[in-house]
N, C-alpha and C positions, 0 to 999 in steps of 0.2 A: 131545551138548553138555555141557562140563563146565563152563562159567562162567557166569556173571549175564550176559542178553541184553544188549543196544546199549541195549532203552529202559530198563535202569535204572544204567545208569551214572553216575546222579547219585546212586545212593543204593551206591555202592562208590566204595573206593578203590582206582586203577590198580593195575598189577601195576610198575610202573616209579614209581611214586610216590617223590618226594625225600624225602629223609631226612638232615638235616645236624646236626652235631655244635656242640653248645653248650660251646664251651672255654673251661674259667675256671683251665687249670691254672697256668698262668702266675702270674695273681693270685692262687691258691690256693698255692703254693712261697712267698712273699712274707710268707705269715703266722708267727706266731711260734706254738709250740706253742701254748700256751694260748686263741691266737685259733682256732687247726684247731681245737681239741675244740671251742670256743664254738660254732663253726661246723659242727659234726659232729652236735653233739645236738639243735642248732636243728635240721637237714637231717631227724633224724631224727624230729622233731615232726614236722616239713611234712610229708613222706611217708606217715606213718601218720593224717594228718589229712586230706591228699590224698583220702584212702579212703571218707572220707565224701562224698564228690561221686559215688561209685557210687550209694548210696543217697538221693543227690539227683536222680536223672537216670532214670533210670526201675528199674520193678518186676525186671526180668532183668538187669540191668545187673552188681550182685553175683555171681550165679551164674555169668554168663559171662567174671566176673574169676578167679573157682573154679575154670571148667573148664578156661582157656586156663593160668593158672597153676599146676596141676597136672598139665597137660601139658609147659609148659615147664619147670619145676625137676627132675623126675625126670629128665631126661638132656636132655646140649648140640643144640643144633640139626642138628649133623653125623650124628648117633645117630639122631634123630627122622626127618631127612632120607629117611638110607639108609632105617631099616625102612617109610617111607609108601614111595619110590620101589618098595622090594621087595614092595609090596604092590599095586604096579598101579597108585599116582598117577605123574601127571607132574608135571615139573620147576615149569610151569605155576601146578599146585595147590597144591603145599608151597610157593612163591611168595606166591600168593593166601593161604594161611594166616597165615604169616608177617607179610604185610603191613595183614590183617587186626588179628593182634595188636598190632603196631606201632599202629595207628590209635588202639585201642581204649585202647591206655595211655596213647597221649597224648592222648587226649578223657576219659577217664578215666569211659568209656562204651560206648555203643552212639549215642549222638548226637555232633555234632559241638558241638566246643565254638565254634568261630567260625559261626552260622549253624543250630542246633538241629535239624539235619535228618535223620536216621536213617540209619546205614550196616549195610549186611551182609556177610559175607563174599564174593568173588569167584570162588569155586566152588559147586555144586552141595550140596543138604544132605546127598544119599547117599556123596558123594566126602568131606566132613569126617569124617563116622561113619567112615568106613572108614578115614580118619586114627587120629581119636580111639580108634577099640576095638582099633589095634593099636601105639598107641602104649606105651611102657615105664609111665606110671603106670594107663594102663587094666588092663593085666596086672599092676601089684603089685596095686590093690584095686579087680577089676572090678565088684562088687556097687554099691560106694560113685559109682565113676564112672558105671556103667548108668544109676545114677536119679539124677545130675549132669545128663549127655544128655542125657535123658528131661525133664527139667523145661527143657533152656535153647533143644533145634533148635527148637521150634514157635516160641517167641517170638524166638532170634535172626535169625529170614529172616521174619518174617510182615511186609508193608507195608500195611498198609489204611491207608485217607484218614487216619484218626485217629492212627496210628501212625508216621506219615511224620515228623510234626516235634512239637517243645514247643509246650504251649499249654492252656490252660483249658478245662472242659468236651470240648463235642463237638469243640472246635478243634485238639485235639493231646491229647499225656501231661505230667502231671506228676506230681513227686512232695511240691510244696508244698503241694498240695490232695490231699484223697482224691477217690476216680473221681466221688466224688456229689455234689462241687462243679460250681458253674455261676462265672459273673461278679457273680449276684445274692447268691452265699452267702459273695462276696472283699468286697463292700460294706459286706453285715453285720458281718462280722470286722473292715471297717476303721473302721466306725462304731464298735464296742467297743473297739477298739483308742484310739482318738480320744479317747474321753471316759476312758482311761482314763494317757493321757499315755504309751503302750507302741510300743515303734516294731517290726519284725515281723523285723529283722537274724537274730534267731538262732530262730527259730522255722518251725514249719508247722501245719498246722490239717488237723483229724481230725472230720469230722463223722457222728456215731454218731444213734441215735433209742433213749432209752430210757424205757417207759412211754407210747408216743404223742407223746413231745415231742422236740426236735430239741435236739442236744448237742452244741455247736463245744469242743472241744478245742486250745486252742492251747497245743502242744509243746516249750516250749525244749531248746533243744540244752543236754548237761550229762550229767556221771556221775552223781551223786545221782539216784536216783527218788523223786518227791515231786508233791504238790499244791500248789500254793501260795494257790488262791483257786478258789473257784465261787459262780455265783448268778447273779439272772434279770435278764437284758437282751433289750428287745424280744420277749416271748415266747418265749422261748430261753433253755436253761442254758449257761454260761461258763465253761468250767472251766481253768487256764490250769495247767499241769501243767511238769514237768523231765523229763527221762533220755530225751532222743534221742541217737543213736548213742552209747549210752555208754562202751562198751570202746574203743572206738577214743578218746575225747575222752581217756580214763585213761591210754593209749600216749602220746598228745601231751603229756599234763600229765608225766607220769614224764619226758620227754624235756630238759621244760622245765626241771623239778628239776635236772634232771643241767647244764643250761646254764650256770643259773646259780650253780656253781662254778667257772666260765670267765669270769666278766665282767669289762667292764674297767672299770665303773664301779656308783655306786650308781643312776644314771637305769637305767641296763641288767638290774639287780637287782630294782629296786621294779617295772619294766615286765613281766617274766616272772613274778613270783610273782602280780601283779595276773592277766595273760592267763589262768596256771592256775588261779586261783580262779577264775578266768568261765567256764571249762571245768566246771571241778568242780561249781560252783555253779548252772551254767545264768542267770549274769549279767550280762547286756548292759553294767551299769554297771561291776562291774568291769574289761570289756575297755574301756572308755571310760578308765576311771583309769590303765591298762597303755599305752593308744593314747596319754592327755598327758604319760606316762615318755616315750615313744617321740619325742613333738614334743620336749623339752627335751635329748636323747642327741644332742644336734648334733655334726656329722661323728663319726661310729663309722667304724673301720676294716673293723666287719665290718658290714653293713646286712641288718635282717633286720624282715618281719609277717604276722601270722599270725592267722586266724581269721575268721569270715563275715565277707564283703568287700564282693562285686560284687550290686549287685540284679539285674544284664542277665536271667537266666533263670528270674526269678519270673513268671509271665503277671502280676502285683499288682505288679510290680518295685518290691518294697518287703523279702524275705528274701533274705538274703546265700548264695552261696555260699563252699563253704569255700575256700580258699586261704593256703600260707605258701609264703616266699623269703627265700632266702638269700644274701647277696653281698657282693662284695669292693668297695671305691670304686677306680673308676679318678682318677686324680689329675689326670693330665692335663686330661680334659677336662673335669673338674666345674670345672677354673678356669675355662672358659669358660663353665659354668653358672651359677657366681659369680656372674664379668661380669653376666651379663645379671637376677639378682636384685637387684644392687648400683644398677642404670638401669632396673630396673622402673617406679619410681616417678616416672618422668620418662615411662615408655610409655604411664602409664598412661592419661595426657588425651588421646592419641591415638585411644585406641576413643571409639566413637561415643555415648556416653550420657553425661547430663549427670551432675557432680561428685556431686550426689545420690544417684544410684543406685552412688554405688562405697562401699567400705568404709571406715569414716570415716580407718582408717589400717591401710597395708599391711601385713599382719601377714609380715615375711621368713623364708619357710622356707628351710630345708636343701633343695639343690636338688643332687645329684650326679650322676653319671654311674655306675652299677653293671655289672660284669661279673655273671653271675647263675653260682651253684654251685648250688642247687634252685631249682626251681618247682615245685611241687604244689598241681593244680589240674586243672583242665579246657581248660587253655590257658596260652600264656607272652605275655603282652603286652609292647610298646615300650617303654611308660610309664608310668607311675601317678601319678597326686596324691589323697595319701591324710590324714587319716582321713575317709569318707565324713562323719561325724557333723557335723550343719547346726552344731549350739550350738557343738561345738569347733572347726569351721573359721572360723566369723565371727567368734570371740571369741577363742580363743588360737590358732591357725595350725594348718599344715598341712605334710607334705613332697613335694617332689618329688622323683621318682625318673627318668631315661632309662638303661636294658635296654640297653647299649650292644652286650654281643658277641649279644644278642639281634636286636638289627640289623642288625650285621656279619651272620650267619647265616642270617638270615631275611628280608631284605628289599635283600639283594644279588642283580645284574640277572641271572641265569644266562644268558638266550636273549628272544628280543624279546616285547613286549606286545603281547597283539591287541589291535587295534582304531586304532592309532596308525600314523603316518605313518615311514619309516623315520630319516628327520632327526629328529624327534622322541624316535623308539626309542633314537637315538644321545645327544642327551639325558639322558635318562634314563640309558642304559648308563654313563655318565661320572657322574652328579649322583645318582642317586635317594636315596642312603645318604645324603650329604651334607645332601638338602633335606629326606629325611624328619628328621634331627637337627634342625634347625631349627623343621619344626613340631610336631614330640615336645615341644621345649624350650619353645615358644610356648603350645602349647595346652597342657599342663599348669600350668605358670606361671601366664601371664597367661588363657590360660584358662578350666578348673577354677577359677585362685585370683583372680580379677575376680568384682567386683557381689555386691553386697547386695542380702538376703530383710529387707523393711518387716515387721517388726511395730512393733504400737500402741507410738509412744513414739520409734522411732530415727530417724522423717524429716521434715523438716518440717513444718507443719500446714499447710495447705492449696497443698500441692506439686501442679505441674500436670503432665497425666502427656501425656511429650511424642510419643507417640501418639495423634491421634485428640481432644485438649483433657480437660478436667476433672478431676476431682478423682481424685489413685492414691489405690487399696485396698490393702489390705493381709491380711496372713495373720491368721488368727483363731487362739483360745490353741490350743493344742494339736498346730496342723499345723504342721507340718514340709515340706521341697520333696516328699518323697519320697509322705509324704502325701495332698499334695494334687493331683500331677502323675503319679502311679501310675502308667499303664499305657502314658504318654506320656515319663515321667520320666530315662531312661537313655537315650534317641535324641535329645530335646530337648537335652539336656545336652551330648553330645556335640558333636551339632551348634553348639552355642553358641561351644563352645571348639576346632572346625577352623576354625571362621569367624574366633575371632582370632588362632588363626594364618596363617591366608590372609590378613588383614587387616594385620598388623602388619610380617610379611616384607617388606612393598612397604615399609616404613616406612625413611627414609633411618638409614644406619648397625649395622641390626639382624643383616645378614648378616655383617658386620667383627666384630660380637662371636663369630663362629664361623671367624674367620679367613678369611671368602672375600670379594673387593674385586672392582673393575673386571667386566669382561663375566663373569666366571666367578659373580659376583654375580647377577648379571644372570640367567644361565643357571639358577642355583639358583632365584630365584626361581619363574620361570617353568615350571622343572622340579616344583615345590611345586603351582603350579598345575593342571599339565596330570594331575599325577599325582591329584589330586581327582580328578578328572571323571572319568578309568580308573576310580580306586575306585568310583564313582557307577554307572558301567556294569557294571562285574564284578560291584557290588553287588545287582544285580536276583538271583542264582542266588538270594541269603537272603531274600527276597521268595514266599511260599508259596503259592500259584494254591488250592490245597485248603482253605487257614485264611484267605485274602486278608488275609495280616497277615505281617510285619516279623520276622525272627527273627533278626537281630541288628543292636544297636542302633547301632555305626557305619555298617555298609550301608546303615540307612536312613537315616540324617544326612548321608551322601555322595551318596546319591542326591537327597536333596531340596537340600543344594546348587549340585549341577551344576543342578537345575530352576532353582536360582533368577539362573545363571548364563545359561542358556539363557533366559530371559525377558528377564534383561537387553536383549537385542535388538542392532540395529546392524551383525549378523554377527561379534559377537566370538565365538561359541561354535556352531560344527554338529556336527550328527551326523549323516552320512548314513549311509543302507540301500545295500549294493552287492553283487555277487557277490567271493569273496573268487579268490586264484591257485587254490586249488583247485576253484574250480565252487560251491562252497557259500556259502551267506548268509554276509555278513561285516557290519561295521558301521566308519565311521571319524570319528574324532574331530578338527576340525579348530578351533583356537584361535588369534587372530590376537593374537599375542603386543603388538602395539604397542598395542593395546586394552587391555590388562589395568589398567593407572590408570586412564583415561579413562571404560571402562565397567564392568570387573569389579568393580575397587577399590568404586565408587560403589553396584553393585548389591547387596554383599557387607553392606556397612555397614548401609545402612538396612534389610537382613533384619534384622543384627546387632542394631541399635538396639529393633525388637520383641521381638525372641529375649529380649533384656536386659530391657524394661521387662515386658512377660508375666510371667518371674521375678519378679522383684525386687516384682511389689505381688500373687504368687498371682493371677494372672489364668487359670486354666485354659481360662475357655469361652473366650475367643481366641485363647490360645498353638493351642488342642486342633482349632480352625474354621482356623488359619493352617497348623496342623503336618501335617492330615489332607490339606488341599488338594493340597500338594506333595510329600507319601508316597506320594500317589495312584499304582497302577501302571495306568491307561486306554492305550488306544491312541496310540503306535503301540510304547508300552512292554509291553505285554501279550505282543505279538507277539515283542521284539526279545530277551525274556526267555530264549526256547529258544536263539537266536543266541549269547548269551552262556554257557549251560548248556554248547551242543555245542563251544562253543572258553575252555571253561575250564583254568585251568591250574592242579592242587593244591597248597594250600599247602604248604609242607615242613612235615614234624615234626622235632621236636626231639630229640636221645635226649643225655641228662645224665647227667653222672657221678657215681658211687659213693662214699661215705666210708667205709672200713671200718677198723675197730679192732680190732687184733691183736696181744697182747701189749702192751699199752699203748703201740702202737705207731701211729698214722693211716698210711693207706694212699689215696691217690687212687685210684680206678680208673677207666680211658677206656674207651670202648669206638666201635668202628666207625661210619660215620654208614650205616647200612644199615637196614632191617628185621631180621638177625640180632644186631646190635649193641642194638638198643631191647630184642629179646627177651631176650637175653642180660642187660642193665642191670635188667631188672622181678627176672629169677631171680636175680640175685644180689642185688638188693635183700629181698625179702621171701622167703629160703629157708624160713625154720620154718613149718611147719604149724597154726602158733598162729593166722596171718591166718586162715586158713581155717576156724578152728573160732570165731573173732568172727566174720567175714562170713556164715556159715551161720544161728548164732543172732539178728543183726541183719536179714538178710533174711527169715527166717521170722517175727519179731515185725513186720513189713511187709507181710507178706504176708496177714497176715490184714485187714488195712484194704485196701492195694491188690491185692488181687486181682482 
């Protein structure tokens, strides 16, 4: 047996796994020299910052970006091929390897980045050695690779309960806590953090014991190594320190230097030298100064952001992962993003909460449509509305971005949906691209960028809270959403903003702003619709039976919508258990489309309406008693969970092209949408040996805490 058995096929990727190419050449030809370099040494920040997501994702993660890429750069896949085949693998295996690496670079891991679930390679660990110790760089320095090997098989194939997915304490691995944290030891840190006005974006926390007493370390991210405060909170020393990943933050900072001799403006200027200093300096606030360059750089022809981002994979979802992107505007359709910024403010009375609870005046961002030339990260999303930051989004704005050939690529129909009806499937096959632009543009928009967080002073005085009667609360000094809504904060949220876009689509006129009328109208909608509820059930696979917790936060926002569709009642929404044309459990999704005003629309809203006032006055204990209820995976979802596992279908990866500088000269480089093409684009990204001698010294200063 040379592959990973049947039962762990959820913890590999197929051997046939898609792999489709992110084209931005087109929009990249279009630019004028000076925007390509702008946009060449931004690419090359992102990338080298990228890198820091290895040592956010677990302990082995680094080393087995070492070994694979020291195996792929010493010679092209054709070379490695031949010498594994001549060595007695099959076609099969170098397959499985291949695709393995493919995975790996785009999770930019050993976990997945949509769904935090652990993957291994899909052969056997004595068939990779066998790869590995006859491959071209094992024979240039086989001492150096021996104890590469040696330190990465045991942890690249081990699965115990704990190692399966991300998660806190005994629930999973992380790398924002050290191994001796629990949930009681992310409390303390946020009680310190609280009283001390510190929000936890570019940080992780390191708890040591010295002298008998217990010693949180919170780490900002930054090249400087430095102290910057210690002292005693709750029985506990404090010590709040700089210099995590810092060779790599110095790559991205140099990079940025370099950019900004390419800018087209001074917002573009003062925004990059800010973001470097917050690298350099380990300053949150400086990226916050760089983030309000970034809102005021209205329509840039080149769009680009960079720096801890997303909270989704903190178990605290309160520290950022790294992420930057790079990208061209497409023009076309951001008119029609326009459109819909410009009649925002006419949408807005349409969501369900009263004038009180919205913001006293819509702050209009830049709202475009992006071809994307890098993403470096852990993942390439739809959409964005960014900057996370609570104070700068309610008070000076925000932008929004829709990932357009991201969606062309990744969310075009290849072959039908399980679970669906085949009229349906056809549906979709015609519409899905369409409707998901629609609720890209909704849910970011309106919203992400909908409702107001009450603190003392901004609402009126004895405002009734239209939940349940009495008097709204409000947030207290210090907290923040992210704060107060932790570990609920990133699911909740989402959830809030698919619901107004499910909400708003039905809304007369809203699909004309994207140019579709009459039945086709119609069909988008509905196509918007049915396609939740798919998400909802696809979404149980990120649902972890071992941690019984949620590991990524749109699955479970989709899933507790379809709940709240299926309660709806009336028979607008079933799901039956059936056998599928193969013999095998199947499940079908059936939605009576003439219902969707009547009972969707209605049952959508008034979730919505809590969703909103919870926010908006910090109500945790009920957002947290509403949000637990209907995350709930009970019976007959417990069961339906495997059903879904055995007829999944993997997401594609993405593999992006290259910018390379030759003779002052920019060069695009494409590459195949294959597993050969992804591996090919990593080695011609990162060929010098320089990565490797930061990733070695960066994992070993980790390795003595996470061990």
């Amino acid at each position: 047996m040379t592959s990973v058995s049947s039962t762990m096929s959820q913890f590999v990727f197929p051997d046939d796994q898609p792999v489709v190419k992110l084209d931005a050449a087109t929009a990249f030809s279009m630019l004028t020299t000076s925007e390509q370099l702008y946009s060449h040494y931004l690419s090359r920040a992102s990338w080298w910052g990228g890198l820091v997501v290895l040592l956010q994702t677990s302990q082995e993660s680094p080393d087995i970006f070492r070994l694979v890429q020291r195996v792929n750069t010493a010679e092209d896949v054709a070379s490695m091929r031949t010498t594994a085949l001549a060595t007695g693998l099959t076609e099969q295996e170098v397959t499985a390897y291949l695709v393995f690496c493919a995975g790996f670079y785009g999770n930019m891991g050993n976990y997945k980045g949509f769904g935090d679930s652990k993957f291994v390679p899909n052969l056997a660990v004595d068939r990779l050695e066998l790869l590995v110790k006859n491959c071209k760089a094992y024979k240039d320095s086989p001492v150096e690779m021996e104890e590469l090997w040696k330190m990465v098989k045991g942890p690249l194939y081990s699965l115990t309960d704990k190692e399966k997915q991300l998660g806190l304490g005994e629930k999973g691995v992380t790398k924002y806590f050290t191994p001796n944290c629990d949930m009681t030891d992310s409390e303390m840190v946020n009680r310190f953090m609280k009283s001390k006005n510190m929000e936890g974006y570019i940080n992780r926390v390191i708890k040591t014991m010295e002298g008998g007493k217990v010693v949180y370390e919170i780490r900002h991210a930054g090249v400087e190594e430095k102290e910057l405060s210690r002292e005693e909170f709750e029985d506990c020393t404090f010590k709040v320190t700089v210099g995590d990943y810092n060779e790599l933050l110095e790559k991205v900072s140099e990079n940025l230097d370099m950019a900004v001799k390419h800018v087209a403006n001074s917002d573009e200027k003062d925004m990059l030298v800010q973001y470097a200093k917050s690298f350099r300096e380990g300053s949150l606030d400086r990226h916050k100064d760089g983030s309000r360059f970034w809102i005021k750089n209205k329509g840039p022809i080149v769009e680009t952001y960079i720096g801890f981002i997303e909270t989704y994979r903190d178990p605290a979802g309160m520290r950022g992962e790294f992420e930057g992107f790079v990208s061209m505007v497409n023009k076309e359709m951001s008119a029609k993003f326009q459109v819909l910024v410009d009649r925002a403010e006419e949408m807005l009375p349409a969501l369900p909460w009263p004038k009180e609870f919205e913001k006293d005046t819509f702050l209009r961002p830049d709202f475009t449509s992006l071809d994307v030339l890098t993403f470096a990260g852990s993942g390439v999303p739809a959409g964005i509305n960014i900057p996370n930051y609570d104070e700068i989004r309610q008070e000076e704005g925000f932008k929004n971005v829709s990932l357009g050939n991201v969606l062309s690529a990744s969310y075009g129909v290849s072959k039908p949906a399980p679970f669906l009806s085949s009229s349906d499937n056809d549906i979709l096959k015609l519409w899905k691209v369409a409707s998901f632009e629609v609720q890209v543009g909704l849910h970011e928009l309106l919203g992400h960028g909908s409702g107001k967080l009450f603190h003392a002073g901004n609402f009126p005085a004895g405002l009734t809270c239209p939940v349940g009667g009495g008097e709204v609360g409000c947030y207290g000094q210090g907290d923040t959403y992210d704060s107060v809504f932790t570990t609920i904060g990133s699911s909740y949220e989402e959830c809030r903003a698919e619901c107004v876009g499910l909400h708003l689509c039905l809304e007369p006129g809203v699909t004309e702003i994207f140019g579709h009328s009459g039945q086709q109208a119609e069909d988008i909608k509905y196509a918007n619709w049915v396609s939740m509820v798919l998400a909802g059930v696809k979404g149980l696979e990120m649902f972890s039976p071992t941690s019984q917790e949620w590991k990524q936060a749109h699955s479970q926002a989709r899933f507790v919508i379809m709940q709240i569709m299926l309660e709806a009642g009336e028979d607008f929404l079933t799901i039956k258990e059936l056998v599928g044309e193969d013999g095998k459990p199947d499940l079908l999704i059936t939605m009576d489309r003439e219902k969707v005003l009547t009972v969707g629309q209605p049952a959508i809203a008034a979730f919505l309406l809590k969703l909103q006032v919870y926010k908006s006055t910090g109500d945790i204990a009920a957002a947290k008693e509403m949000f637990d209820k209907y995350s709930e995976v009970s019976e007959p979802w417990a069961s339906r969970r495997q059903v879904v596992v055995d007829r999944k279908q993997p997401r594609p990866i993405l593999v992006q092209s290259n910018t390379i500088l030759e003779e002052e000269k920019l060069k695009l480089m494409d590459y195949d949408p294959s597993p050969e093409g992804m591996v090919k684009s990593w080695a011609e990204r990162f060929p010098d040996p320089t990565l490797d001698t930061i990733l070695t010294k960066l994992a070993a200063k980790d390795r003595l805490l996470w061990a």
